[in-house]
FIKOLZA-1660 file (N, C-alpha, C; in steps of 0.1 Angstrom, whole numbers, plus 5000, padded with zeros to 4 digits):
% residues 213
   i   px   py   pz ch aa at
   1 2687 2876 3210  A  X  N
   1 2680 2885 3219  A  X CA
   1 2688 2896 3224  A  X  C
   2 2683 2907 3225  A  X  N
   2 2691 2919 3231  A  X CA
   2 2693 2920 3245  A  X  C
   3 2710 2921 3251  A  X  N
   3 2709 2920 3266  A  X CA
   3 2702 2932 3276  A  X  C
   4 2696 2927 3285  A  X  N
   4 2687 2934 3295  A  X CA
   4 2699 2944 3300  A  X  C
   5 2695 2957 3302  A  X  N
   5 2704 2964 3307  A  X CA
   5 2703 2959 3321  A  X  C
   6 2718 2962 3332  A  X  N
   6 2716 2960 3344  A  X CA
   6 2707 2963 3353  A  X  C
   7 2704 2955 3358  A  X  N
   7 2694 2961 3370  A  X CA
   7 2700 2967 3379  A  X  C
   8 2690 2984 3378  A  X  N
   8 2696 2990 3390  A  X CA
   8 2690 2984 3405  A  X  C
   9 2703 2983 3417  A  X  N
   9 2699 2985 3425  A  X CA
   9 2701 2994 3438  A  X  C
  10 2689 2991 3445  A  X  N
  10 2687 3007 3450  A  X CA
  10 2691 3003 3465  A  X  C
  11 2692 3010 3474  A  X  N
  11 2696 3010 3485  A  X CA
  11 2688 3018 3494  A  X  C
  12 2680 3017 3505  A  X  N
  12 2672 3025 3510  A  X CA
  12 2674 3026 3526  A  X  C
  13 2676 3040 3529  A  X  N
  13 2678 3044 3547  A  X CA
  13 2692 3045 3544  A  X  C
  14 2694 3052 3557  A  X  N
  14 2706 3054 3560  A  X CA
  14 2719 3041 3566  A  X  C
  15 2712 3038 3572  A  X  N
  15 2717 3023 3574  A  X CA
  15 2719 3014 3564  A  X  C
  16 2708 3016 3556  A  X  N
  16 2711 3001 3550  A  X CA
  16 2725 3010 3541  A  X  C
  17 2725 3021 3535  A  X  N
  17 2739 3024 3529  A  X CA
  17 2748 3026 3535  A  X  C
  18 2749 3026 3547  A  X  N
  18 2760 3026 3555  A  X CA
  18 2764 3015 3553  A  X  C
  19 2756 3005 3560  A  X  N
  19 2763 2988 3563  A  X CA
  19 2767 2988 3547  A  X  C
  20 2765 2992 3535  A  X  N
  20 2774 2989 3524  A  X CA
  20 2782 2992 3521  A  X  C
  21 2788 3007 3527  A  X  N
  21 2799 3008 3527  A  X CA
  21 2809 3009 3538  A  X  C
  22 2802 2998 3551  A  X  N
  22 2812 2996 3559  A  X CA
  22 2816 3008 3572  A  X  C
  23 2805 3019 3570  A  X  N
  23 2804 3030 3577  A  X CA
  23 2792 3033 3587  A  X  C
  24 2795 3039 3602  A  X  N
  24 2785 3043 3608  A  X CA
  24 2777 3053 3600  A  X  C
  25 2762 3056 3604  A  X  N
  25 2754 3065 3601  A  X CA
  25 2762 3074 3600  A  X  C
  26 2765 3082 3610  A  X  N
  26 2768 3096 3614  A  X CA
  26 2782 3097 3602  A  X  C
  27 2790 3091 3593  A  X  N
  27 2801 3091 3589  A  X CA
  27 2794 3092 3574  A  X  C
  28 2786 3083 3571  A  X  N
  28 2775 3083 3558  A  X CA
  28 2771 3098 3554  A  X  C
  29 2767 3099 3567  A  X  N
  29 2756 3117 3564  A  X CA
  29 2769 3125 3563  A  X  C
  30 2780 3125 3574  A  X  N
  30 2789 3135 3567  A  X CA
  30 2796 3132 3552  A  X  C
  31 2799 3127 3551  A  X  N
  31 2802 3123 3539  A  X CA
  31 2792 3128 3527  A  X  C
  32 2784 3128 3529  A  X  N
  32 2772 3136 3520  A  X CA
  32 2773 3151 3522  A  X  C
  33 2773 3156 3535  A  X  N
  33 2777 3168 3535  A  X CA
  33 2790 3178 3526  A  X  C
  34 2798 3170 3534  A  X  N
  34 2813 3176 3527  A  X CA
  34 2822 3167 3517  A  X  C
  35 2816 3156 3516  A  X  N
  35 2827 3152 3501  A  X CA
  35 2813 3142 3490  A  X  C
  36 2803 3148 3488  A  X  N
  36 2792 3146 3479  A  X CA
  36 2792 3133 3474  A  X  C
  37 2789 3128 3484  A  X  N
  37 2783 3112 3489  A  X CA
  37 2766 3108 3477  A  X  C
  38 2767 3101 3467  A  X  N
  38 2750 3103 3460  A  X CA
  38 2740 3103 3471  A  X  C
  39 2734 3108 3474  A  X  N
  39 2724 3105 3483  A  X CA
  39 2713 3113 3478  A  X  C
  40 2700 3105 3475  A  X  N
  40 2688 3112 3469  A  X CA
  40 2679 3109 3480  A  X  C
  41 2669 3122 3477  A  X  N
  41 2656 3124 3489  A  X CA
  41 2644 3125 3479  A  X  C
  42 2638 3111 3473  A  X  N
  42 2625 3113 3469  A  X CA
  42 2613 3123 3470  A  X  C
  43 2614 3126 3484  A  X  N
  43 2605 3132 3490  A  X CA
  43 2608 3150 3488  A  X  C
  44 2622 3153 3487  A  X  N
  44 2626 3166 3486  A  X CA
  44 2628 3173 3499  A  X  C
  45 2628 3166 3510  A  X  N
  45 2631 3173 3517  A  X CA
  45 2645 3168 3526  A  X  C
  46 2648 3173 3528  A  X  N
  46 2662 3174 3539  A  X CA
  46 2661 3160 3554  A  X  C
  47 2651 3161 3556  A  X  N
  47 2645 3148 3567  A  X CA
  47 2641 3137 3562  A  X  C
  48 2641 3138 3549  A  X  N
  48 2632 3125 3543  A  X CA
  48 2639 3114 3541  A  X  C
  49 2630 3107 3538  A  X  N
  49 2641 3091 3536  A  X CA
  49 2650 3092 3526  A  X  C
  50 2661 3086 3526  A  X  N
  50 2674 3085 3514  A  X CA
  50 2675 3073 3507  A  X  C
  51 2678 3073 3493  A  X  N
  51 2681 3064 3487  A  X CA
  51 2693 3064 3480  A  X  C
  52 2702 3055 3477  A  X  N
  52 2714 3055 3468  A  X CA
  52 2712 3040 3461  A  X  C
  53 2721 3044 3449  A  X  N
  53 2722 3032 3438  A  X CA
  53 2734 3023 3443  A  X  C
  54 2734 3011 3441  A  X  N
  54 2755 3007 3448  A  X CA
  54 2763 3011 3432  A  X  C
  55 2756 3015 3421  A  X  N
  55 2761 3018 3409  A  X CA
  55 2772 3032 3414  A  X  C
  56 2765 3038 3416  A  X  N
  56 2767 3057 3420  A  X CA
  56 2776 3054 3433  A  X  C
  57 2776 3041 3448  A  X  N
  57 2781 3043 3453  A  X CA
  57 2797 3039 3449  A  X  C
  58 2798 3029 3445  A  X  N
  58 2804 3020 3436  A  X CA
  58 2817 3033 3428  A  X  C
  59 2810 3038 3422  A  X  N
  59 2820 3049 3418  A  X CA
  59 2820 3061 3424  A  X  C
  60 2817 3065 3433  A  X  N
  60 2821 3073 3443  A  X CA
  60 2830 3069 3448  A  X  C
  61 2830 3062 3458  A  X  N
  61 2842 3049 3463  A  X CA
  61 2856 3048 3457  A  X  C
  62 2853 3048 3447  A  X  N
  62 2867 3041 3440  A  X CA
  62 2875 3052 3427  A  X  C
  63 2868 3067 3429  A  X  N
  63 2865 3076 3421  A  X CA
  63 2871 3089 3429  A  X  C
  64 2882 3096 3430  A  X  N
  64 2886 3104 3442  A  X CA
  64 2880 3119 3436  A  X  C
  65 2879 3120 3424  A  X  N
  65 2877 3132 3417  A  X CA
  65 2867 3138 3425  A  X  C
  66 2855 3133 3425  A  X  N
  66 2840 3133 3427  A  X CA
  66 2843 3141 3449  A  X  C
  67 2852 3134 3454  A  X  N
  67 2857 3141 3466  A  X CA
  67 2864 3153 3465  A  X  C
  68 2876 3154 3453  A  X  N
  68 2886 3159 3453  A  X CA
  68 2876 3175 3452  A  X  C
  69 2865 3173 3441  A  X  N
  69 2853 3182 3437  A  X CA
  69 2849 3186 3450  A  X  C
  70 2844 3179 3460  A  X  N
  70 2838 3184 3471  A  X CA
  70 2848 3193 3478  A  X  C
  71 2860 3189 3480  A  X  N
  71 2870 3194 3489  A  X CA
  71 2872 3210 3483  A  X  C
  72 2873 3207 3469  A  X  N
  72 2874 3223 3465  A  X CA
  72 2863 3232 3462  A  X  C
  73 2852 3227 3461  A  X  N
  73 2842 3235 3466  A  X CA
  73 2840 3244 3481  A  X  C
  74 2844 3232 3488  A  X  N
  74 2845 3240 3505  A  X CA
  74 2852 3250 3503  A  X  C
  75 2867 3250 3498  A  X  N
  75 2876 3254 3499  A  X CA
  75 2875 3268 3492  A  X  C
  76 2867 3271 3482  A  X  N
  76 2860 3280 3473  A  X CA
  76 2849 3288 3484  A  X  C
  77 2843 3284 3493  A  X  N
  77 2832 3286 3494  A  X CA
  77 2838 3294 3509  A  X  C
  78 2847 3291 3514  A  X  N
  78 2860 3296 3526  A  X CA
  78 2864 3306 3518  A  X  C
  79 2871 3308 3510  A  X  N
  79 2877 3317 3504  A  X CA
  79 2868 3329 3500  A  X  C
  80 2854 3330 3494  A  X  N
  80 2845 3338 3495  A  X CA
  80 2838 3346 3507  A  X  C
  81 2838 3336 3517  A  X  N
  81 2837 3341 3536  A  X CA
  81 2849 3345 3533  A  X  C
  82 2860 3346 3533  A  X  N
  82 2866 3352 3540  A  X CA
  82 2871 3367 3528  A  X  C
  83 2866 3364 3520  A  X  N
  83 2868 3377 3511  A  X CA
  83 2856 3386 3516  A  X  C
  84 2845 3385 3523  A  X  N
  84 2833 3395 3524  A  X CA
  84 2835 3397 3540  A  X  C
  85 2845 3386 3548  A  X  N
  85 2848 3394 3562  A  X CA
  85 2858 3401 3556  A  X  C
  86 2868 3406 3547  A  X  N
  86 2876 3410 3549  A  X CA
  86 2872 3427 3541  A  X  C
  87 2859 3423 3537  A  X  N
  87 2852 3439 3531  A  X CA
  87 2846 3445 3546  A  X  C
  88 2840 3432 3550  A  X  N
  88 2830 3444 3561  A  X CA
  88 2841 3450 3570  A  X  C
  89 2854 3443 3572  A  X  N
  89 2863 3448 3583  A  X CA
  89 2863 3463 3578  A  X  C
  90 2866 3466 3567  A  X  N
  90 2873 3481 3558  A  X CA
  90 2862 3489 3557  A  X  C
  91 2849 3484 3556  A  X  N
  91 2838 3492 3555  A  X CA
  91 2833 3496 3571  A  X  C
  92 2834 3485 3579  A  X  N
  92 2832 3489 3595  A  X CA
  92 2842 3503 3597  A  X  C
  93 2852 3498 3596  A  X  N
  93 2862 3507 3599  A  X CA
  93 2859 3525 3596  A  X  C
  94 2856 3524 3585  A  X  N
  94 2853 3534 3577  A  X CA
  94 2840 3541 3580  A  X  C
  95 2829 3533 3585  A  X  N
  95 2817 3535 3590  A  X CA
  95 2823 3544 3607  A  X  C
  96 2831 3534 3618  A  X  N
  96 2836 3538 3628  A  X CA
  96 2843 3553 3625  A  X  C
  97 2851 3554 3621  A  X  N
  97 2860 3568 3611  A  X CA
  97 2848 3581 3616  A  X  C
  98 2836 3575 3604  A  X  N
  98 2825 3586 3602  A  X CA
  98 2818 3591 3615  A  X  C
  99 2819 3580 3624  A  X  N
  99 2805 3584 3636  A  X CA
  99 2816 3592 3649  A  X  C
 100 2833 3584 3642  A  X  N
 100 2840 3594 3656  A  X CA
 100 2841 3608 3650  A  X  C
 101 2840 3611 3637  A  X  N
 101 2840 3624 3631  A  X CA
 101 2832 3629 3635  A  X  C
 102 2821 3623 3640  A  X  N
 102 2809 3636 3640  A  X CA
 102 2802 3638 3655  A  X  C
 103 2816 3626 3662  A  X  N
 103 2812 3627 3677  A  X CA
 103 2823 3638 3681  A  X  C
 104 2834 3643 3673  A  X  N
 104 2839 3652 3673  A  X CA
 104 2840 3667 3670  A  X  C
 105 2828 3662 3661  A  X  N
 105 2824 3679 3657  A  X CA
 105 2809 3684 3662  A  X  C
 106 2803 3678 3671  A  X  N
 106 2793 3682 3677  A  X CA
 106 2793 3681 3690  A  X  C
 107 2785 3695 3696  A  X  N
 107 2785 3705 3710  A  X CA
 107 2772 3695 3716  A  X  C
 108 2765 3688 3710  A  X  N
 108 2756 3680 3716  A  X CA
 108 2760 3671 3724  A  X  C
 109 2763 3669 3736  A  X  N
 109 2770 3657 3744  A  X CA
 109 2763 3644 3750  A  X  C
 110 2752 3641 3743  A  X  N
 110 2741 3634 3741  A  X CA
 110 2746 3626 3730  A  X  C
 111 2747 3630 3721  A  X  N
 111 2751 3630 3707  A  X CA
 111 2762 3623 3705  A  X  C
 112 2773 3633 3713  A  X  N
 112 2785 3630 3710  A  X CA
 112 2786 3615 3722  A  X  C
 113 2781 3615 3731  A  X  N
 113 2780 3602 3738  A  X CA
 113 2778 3593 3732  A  X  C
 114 2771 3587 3723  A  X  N
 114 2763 3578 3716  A  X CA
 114 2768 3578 3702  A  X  C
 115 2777 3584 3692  A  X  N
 115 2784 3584 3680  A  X CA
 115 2798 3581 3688  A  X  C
 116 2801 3582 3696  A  X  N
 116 2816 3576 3705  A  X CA
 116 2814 3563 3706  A  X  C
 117 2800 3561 3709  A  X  N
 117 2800 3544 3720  A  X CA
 117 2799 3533 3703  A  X  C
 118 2793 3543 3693  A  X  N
 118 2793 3534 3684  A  X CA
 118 2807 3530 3677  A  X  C
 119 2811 3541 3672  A  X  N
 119 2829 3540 3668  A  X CA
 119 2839 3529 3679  A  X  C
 120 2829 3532 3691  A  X  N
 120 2841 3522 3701  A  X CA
 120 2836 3508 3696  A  X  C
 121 2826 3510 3696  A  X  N
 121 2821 3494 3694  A  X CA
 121 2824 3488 3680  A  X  C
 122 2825 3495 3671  A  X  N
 122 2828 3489 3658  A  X CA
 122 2843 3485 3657  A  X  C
 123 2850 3495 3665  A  X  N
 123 2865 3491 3664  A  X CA
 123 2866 3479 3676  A  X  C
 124 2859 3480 3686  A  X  N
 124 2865 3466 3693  A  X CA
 124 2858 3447 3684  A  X  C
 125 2847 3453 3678  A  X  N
 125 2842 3446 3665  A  X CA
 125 2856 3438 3658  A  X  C
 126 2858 3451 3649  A  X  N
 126 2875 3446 3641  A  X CA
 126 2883 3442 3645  A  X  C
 127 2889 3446 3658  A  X  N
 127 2894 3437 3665  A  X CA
 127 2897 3426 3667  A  X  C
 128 2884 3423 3671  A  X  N
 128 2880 3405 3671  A  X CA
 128 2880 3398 3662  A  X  C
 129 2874 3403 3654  A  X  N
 129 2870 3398 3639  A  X CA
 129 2888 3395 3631  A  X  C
 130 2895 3406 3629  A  X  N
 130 2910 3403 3623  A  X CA
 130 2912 3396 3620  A  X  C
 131 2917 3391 3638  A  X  N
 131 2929 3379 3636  A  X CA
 131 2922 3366 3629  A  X  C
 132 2908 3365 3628  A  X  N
 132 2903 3356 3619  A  X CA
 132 2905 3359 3608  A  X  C
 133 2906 3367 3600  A  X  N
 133 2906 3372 3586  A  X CA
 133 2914 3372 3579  A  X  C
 134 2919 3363 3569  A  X  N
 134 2932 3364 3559  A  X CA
 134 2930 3377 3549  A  X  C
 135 2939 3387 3550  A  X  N
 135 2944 3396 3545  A  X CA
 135 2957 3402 3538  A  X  C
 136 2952 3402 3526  A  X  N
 136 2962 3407 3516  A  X CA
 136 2972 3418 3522  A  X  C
 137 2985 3419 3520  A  X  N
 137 2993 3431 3522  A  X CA
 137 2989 3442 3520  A  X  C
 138 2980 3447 3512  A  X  N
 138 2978 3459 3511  A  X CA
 138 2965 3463 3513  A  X  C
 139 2953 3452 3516  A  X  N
 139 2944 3455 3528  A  X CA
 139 2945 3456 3541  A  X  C
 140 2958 3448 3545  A  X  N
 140 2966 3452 3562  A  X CA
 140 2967 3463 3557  A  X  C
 141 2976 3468 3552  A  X  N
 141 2980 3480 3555  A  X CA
 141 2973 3491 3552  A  X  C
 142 2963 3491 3547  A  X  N
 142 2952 3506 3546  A  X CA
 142 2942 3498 3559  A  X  C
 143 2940 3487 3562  A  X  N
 143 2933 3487 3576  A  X CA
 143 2941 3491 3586  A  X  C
 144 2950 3485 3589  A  X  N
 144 2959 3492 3600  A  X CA
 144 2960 3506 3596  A  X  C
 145 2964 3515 3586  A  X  N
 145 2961 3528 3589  A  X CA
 145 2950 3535 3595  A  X  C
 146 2941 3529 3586  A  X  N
 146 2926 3534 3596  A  X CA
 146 2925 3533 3605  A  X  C
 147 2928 3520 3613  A  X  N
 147 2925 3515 3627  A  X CA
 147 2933 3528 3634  A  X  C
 148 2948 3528 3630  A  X  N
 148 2955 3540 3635  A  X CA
 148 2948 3553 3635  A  X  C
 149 2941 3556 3632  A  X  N
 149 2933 3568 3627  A  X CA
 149 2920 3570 3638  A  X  C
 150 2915 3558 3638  A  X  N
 150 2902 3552 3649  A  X CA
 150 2905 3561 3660  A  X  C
 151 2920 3551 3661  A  X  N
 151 2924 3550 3677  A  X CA
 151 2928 3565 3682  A  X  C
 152 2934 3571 3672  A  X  N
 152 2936 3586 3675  A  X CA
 152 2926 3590 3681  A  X  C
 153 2911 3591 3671  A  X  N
 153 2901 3602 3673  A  X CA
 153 2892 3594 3681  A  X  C
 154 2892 3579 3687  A  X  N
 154 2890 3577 3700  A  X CA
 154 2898 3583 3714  A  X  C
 155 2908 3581 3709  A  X  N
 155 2917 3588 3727  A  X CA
 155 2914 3605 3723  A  X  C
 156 2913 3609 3714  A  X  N
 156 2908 3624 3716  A  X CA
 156 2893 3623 3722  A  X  C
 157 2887 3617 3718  A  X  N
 157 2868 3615 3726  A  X CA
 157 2870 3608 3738  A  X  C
 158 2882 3604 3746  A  X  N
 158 2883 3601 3758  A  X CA
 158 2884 3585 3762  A  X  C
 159 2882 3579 3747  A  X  N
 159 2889 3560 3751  A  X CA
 159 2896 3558 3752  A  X  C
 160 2899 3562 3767  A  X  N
 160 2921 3560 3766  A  X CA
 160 2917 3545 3770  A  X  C
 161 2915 3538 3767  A  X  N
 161 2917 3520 3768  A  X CA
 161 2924 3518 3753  A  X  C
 162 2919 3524 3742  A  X  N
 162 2922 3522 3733  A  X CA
 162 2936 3523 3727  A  X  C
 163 2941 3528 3739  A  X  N
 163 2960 3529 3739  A  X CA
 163 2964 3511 3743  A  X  C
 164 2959 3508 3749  A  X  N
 164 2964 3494 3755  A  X CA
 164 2955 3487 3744  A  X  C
 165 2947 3484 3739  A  X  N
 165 2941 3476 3727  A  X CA
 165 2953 3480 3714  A  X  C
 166 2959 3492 3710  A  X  N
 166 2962 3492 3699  A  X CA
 166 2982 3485 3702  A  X  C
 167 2981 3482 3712  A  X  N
 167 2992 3476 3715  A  X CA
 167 2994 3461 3718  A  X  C
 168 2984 3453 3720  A  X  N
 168 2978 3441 3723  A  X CA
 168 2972 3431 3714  A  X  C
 169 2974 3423 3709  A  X  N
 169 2965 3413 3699  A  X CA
 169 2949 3417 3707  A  X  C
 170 2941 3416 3701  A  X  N
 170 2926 3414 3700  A  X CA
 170 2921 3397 3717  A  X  C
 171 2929 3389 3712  A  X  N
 171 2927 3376 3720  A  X CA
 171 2937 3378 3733  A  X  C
 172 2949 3386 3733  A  X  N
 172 2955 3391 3750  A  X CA
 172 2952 3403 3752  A  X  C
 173 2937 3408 3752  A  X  N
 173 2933 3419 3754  A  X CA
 173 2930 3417 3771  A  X  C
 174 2916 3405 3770  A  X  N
 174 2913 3399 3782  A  X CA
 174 2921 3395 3789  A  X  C
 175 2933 3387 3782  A  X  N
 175 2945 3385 3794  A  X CA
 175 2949 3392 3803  A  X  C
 176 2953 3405 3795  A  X  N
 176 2961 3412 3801  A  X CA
 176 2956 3421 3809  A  X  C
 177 2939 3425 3809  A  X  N
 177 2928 3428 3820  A  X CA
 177 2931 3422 3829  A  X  C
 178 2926 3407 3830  A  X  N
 178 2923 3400 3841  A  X CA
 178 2942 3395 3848  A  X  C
 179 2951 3397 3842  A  X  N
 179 2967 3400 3849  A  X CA
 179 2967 3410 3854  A  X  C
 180 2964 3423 3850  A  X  N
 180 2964 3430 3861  A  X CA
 180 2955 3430 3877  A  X  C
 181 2941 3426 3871  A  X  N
 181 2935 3423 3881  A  X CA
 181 2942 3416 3891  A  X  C
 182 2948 3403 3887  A  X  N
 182 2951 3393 3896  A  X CA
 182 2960 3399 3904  A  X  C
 183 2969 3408 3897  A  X  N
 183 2984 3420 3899  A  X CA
 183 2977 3424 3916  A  X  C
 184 2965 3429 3910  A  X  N
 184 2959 3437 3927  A  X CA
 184 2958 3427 3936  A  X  C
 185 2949 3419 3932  A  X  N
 185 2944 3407 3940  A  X CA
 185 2958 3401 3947  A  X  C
 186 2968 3401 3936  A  X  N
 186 2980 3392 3948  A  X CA
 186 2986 3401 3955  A  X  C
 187 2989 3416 3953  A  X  N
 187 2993 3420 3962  A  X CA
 187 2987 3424 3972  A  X  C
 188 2977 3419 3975  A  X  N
 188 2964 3424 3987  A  X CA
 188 2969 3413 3996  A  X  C
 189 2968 3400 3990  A  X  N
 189 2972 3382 3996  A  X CA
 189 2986 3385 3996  A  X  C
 190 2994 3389 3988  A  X  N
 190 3010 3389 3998  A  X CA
 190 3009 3397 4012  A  X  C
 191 3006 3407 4008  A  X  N
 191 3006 3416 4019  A  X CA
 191 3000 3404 4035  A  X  C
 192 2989 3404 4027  A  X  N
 192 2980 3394 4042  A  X CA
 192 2986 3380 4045  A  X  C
 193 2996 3376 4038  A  X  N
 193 3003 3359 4041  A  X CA
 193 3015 3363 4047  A  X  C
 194 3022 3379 4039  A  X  N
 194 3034 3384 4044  A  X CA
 194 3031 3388 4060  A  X  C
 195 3020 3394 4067  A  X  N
 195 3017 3398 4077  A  X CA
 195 3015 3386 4085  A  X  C
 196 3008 3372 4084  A  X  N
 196 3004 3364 4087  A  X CA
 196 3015 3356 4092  A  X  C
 197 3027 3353 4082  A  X  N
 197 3037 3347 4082  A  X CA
 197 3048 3353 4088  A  X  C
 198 3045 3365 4090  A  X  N
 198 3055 3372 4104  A  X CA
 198 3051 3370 4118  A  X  C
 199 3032 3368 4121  A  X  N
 199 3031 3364 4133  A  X CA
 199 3033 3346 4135  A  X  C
 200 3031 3341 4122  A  X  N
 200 3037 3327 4130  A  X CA
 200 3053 3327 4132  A  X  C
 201 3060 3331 4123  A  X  N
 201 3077 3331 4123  A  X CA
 201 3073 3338 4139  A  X  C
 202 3073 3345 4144  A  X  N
 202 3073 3350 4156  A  X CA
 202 3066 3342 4168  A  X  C
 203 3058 3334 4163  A  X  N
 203 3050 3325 4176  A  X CA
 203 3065 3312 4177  A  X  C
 204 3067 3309 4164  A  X  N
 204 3074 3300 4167  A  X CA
 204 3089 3303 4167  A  X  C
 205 3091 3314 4167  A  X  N
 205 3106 3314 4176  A  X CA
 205 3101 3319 4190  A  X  C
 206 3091 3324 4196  A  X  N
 206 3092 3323 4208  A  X CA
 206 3089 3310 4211  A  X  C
 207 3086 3294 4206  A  X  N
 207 3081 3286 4209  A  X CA
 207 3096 3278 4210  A  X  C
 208 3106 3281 4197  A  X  N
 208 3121 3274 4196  A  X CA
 208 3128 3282 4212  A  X  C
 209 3128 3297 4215  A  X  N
 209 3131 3304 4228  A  X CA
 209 3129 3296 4240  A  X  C
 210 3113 3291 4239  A  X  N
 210 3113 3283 4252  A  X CA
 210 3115 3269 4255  A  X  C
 211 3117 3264 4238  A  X  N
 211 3122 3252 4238  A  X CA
 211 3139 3250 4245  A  X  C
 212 3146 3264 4243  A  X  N
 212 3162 3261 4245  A  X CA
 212 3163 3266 4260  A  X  C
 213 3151 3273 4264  A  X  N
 213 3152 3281 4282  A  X CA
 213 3147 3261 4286  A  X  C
% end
């Protein structure tokens, strides 16, 4: 007689394949997420109930390829984000370029108000955006030209902030606001602890005076 092929068996919910492989829910589903865990949805949808085979889990498990697959997918899938941030930066920039050019060549001060505010805003954009962005040597350096370029034909349209931004990382921008702030703030409170602490120093040497009379 010919042997019965194995019976597959199936595994149903999230739990019940968890408790088979010794994992909470929440560790199951990621695992499905980021290192392509079998998990099938009869139903087709994303909420629906799950099923796995212990065949499929079985060699998932014991099978690193099938992860090693997932790991470089992410890793592929990062590398493309960060290839299309690292376009819009050059194309923002270049966009910013255009709107300070024409906030510079127009008597309309309406105009030129509003093609400034945009150029500012796209460059404080880049900014931010950067220091997230892995960039090739020779997209640093035609961005940092432009940026240099920005920053000129902003401080000619009157963004002198833009002098202390092009000298400051993007993330000690705020720092170094709110330090000077504090700069005012403490010298207001020295002054008033310094004034303070001259009438007690004073109460209490007239208090040591009439301690020694």
């Amino acid at each position: 007689m010919p042997k019965e092929p194995p019976r597959l068996e199936i595994l149903s919910g999230w739990k019940e394949i968890a408790n088979y492989l010794g994992k909470g829910v929440r560790t199951v589903q990621r695992y499905e997420r980021e290192m392509g865990l079998p998990i099938y949805r009869p139903a087709g949808k994303s909420s629906a109930a799950v099923v796995a085979t212990r065949t499929e889990l079985e060699e998932w498990a014991t099978t690193p390829h099938g992860r090693m697959d997932s790991v470089a997918k992410r890793r592929s899938l990062e590398s493309r984000t960060n290839k299309l941030r690292a376009g819009f930066l050059q194309i923002d920039c270049e966009i910013a370029l255009t709107f300070a050019s024409i906030a510079s060549g127009t008597r309309d001060q309406e105009k030129r108000r509003r093609t400034t505010q945009i150029a500012r805003t796209a460059y404080d954009t880049i900014m931010r955006l950067r220091k997230d962005t892995g960039l090739s040597d020779a997209q640093a350096d035609k961005l940092e030209a432009d940026l240099r370029r920005l920053r000129n034909e902003l401080q000619t349209l009157g963004q002198t902030k833009v002098l202390v931004r092009s000298a400051i990382d993007c993330s000690n921008q705020a720092f170094a606001l709110v330090t000077l702030r504090l700069r005012v703030k403490s010298g207001c409170f020295i002054n008033r602890h310094s004034s303070e602490a001259g009438r007690n120093t004073g109460l209490s040497g007239s208090g040591g005076a009439d301690g020694r009379s």
